[in-house]
N, C-alpha and C positions, 0 to 999 in steps of 0.2 A: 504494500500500500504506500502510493507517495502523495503529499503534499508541499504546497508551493507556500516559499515563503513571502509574502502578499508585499512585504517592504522592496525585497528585492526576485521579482518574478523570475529574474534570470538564472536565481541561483535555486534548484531542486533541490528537496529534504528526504532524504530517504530512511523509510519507517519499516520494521522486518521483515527486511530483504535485503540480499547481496546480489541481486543482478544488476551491474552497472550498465546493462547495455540498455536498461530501459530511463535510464537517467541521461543518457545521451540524447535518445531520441525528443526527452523532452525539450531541445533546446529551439524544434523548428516550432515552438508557438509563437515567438515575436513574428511571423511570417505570416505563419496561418493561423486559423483562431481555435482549429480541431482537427483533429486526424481518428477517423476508425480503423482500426486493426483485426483483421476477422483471425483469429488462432486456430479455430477448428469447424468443421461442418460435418453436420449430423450423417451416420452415413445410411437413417432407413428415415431422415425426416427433411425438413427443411433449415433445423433448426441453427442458431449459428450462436460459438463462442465465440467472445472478441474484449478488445478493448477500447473504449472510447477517450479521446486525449485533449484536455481542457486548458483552458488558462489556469483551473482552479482544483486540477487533479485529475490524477485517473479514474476510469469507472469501468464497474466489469461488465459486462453484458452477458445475457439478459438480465434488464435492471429494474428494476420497483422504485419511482420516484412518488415521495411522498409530496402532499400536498401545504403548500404553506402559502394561501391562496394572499394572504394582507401582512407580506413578510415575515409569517410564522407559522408555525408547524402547530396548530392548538394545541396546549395542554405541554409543550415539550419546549426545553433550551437545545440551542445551538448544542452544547455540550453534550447531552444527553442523546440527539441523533448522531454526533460521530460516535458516543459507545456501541451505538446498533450499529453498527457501518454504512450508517448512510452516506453514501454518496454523491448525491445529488437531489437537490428538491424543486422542487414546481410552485410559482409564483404568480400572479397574475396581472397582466399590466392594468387591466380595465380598472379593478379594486385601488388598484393603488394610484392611478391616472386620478381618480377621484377622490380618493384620501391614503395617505398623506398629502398626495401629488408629487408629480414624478419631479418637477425640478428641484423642491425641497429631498430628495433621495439623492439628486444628483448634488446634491450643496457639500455633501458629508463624503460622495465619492465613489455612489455608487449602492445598490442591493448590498451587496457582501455586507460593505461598514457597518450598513445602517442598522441593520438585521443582528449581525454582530457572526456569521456564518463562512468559514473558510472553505468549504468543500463547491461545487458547481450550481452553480443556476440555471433552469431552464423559465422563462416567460411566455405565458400565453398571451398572445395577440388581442386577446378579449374577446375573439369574435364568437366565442361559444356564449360567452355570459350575453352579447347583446341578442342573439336566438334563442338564450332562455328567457332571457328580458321582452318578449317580443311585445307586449303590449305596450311598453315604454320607447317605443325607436318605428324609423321610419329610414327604409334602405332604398338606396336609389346606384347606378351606376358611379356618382362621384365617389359616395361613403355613407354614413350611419347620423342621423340626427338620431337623438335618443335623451329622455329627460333621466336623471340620477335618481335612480331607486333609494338612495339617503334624504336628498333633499327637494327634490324635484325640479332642480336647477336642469339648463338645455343645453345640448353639447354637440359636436362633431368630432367624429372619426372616422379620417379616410387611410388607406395604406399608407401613407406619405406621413400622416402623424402618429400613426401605429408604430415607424419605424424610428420616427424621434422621439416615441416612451420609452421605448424598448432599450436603444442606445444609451439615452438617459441611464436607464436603473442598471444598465451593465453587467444584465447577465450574460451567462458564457456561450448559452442558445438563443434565439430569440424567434418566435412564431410569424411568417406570415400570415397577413390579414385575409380573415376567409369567409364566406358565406356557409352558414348551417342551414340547410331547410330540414325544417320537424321531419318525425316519420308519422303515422306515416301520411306522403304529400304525391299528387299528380306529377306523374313525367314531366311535364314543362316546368312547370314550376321549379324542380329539383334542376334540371338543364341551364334553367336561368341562373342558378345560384351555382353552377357548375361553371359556368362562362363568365362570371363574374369572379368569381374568384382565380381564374387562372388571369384575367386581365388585372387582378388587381395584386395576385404573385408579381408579376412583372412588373408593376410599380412600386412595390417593395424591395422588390432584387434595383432596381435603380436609384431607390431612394433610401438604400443604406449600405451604411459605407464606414461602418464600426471595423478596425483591423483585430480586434479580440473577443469579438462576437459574431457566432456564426447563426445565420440564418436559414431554416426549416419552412420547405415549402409544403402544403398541405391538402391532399387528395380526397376531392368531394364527388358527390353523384349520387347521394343517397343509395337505396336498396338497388338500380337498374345497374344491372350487370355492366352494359355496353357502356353507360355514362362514368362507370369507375373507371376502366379500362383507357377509356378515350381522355379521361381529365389527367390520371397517371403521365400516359404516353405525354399527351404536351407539358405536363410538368417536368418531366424529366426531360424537355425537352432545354427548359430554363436553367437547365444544372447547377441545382442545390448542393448543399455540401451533405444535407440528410431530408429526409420525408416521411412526414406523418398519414396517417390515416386518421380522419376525424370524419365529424359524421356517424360513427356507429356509438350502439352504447345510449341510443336514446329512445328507448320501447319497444326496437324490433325485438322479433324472436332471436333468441342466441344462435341457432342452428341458420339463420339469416346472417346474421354477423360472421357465422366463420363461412360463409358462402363466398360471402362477398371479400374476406379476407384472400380465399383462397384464387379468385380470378383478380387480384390487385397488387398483392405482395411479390407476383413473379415479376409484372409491369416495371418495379423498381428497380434501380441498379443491386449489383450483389456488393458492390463493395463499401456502400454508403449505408450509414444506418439507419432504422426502421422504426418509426415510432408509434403507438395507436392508443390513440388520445383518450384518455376518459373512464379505461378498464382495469377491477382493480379484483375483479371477481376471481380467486386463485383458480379454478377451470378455467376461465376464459385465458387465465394468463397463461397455462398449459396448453393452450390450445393455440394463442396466438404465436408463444414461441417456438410449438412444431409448424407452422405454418410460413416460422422465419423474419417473426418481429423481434426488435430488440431491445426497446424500452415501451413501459410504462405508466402510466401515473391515474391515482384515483384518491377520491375522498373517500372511499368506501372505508379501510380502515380504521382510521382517525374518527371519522363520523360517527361509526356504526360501536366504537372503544367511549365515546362519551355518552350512549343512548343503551352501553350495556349488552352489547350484543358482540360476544367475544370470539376472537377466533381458536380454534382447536384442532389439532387433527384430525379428529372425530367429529367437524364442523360447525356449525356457528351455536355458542351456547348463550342463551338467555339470562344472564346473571342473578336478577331481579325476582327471578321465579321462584317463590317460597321451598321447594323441597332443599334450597339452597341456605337457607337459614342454620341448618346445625351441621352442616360440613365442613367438615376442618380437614378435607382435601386440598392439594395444589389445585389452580385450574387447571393445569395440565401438567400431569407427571412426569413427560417427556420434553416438557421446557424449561430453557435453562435462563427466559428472561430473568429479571429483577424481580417481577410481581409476583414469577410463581414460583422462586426458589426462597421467598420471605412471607408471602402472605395466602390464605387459606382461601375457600368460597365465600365462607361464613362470612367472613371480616367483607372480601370484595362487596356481597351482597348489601350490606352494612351498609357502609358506603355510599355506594350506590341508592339505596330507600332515603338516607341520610341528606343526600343531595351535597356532599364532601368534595369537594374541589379534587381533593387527593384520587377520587374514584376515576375520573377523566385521565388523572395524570397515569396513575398504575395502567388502567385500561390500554392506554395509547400507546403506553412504552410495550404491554405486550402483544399488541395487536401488529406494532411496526414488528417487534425482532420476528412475529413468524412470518410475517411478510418479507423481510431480509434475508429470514432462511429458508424460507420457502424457494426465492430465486438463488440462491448460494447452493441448495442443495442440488438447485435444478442444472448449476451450471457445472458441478461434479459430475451429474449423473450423466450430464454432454461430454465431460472430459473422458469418461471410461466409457463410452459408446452403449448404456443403458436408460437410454431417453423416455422408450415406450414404456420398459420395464416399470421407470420411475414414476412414468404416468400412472398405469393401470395399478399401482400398490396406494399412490397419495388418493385416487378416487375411491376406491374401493372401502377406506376408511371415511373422508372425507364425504360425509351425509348431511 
């Protein structure tokens, strides 16, 4: 594991490890802003080992980006996600475009400072929160009028200043600006927002011009087969340094989503990495990364660790639920978080009815390390060519 030390980026830190040859390589970042590194490929799936390479560290792939939508992680410090090994979190420009505001971020130097987070940033464009927002905005081919879900104050966002947020807060990826259409919505409709956002990639890829921030173009088309295929192909046409799939993950059926993964992920290049916006469901993420994605990010986690709804091997437990009251079990016997090598059901449940601040904090911490190890384990079981094997044993428990 290395990190970079933020005073002098030039100069690598190296943290347990003796391969110098990966300390060298980091020196082409003043050049370019990321380099992917594919190490291995699956050899009965799609699936790909790699390494991703930042201004602000390396990342393993396939990777779980946690969400830290208003420069924080709910419930968790900075500190606390490098003990999980996170290495990289997701942020959102829209949120913070509207509070704090991105020039006040950039006063102090940036996302990382402000935040107080040494490891990678990735920025979403906003363009999903203004398609969940849909009854507050008005899209037209320039950009986005759209009144602030805080205050009701009135705004624009076109790609052009999507990419002067983004540069602002200085993370190490940054989204372009994309059109969502709901699901589920009429062909044209999805066409239209297909065509728009490949014109409006193009004015992002013009209109920014950050040397330490790399830019993600983003493949739309809703559920139609032909309109993913077709928005791909001219995206890759624009040569991104990496590419998301966004769009799915908003109601369709899951066996719809790995459909439409399956005719869109080949479209991409192999050597550039894969991202699919939104999924945080540990199947889905087995499934998107036999199918050859690389990253992903979800609030489901975090969300679902302050609402008591806990992850397990044996699948998602209800915390809150009375027979839980005089167990003085771990929540999970076979994890080696913080929460559940200290604290019982009984106590978590506690907590939790208690409406304890501390209930969030435990929750979260254990909710991310199985999501850490969850893709940790997944990218072993890639390194010794038991990918399927490791599927069909985490489902079979995982109820």
């Amino acid at each position: 594991m290395y990190r970079f030390d933020s005073s002098n980026p030039q100069k690598s830190v190296q943290i347990n490890s003796t391969n110098m040859k990966l300390t060298k390589r980091l020196r082409w970042w003043k050049i370019l802003s990321i380099k992917f590194e594919i190490l291995k490929e699956s050899k009965k799936t799609k699936a790909r080992l790699g390494k991703l390479y930042t201004c602000h560290g390396i990342i393993d792939t396939p990777v779980f980006m946690p969400v830290g939508t208003q420069a924080t992680v709910k419930a968790m410090t900075p500190r606390e996600l490098d003990d999980l090994g996170i290495q990289i979190i997701l942020s959102n420009s829209y949120h913070l475009y509207l509070r704090p505001g991105y020039n006040l971020v950039a006063q102090v130097g940036g996302l990382h400072k402000f935040m107080g987070w040494k490891g990678a940033i990735l920025t979403d464009s906003g363009g999903f929160q203004i398609f969940s927002l849909g009854k507050l905005n008005k899209i037209s081919d320039e950009g986005v009028f759209f009144n602030s879900h805080i205050d009701g104050s009135k705004h624009f966002i076109n790609p052009e200043k999507a990419m002067e947020i983004q540069m602002a807060l200085g993370s190490d990826i940054a989204m372009a600006f994309d059109e969502c259409a709901s699901y589920p919505s009429g062909k044209y409709q999805v066409e239209i927002a297909a065509q728009r956002t490949i014109q409006w990639a193009k004015r992002c890829k013009e209109a920014h011009h950050s040397s330490n921030q790399s830019l993600f173009g983003i493949v739309q088309g809703g559920a139609f087969k032909d309109l993913r295929i077709e928005n791909a192909n001219k995206l890759v046409e624009l040569d991104f340094p990496g590419y998301a799939i966004g769009g799915l993950s908003v109601g369709e059926p899951k066996s719809l989503m790995y459909e439409i993964l399956d005719c869109t992920v080949p479209c991409l290049p192999n050597n550039k990495p894969r991202y699919l916006m939104g999924v945080g469901a540990p199947q889905s993420i087995l499934e998107g990364i036999i199918r050859g994605v690389d990253m992903f990010d979800c609030v489901l986690p975090t969300r679902n660790a302050r609402n008591g709804s806990l992850l397990t091997l044996s699948g998602n437990l209800s915390i809150t639920n009375a027979k839980y009251k005089d167990d003085f079990t771990p929540l999970d016997n076979k994890c080696q978080c913080y929460t559940c090598q200290n604290f019982t059901r009984a106590y978590l449940r506690h907590l939790y009815m208690s409406h304890e601040i501390l209930a969030s904090i435990l929750g979260t911490i254990h909710n991310l390390y199985f999501m850490s190890s969850l893709v940790k384990n997944i990218r072993l079981a890639l390194l010794e060519d038991r990918l399927l094997e490791f599927k069909e044993e985490f489902l079979s428990n995982f109820l």
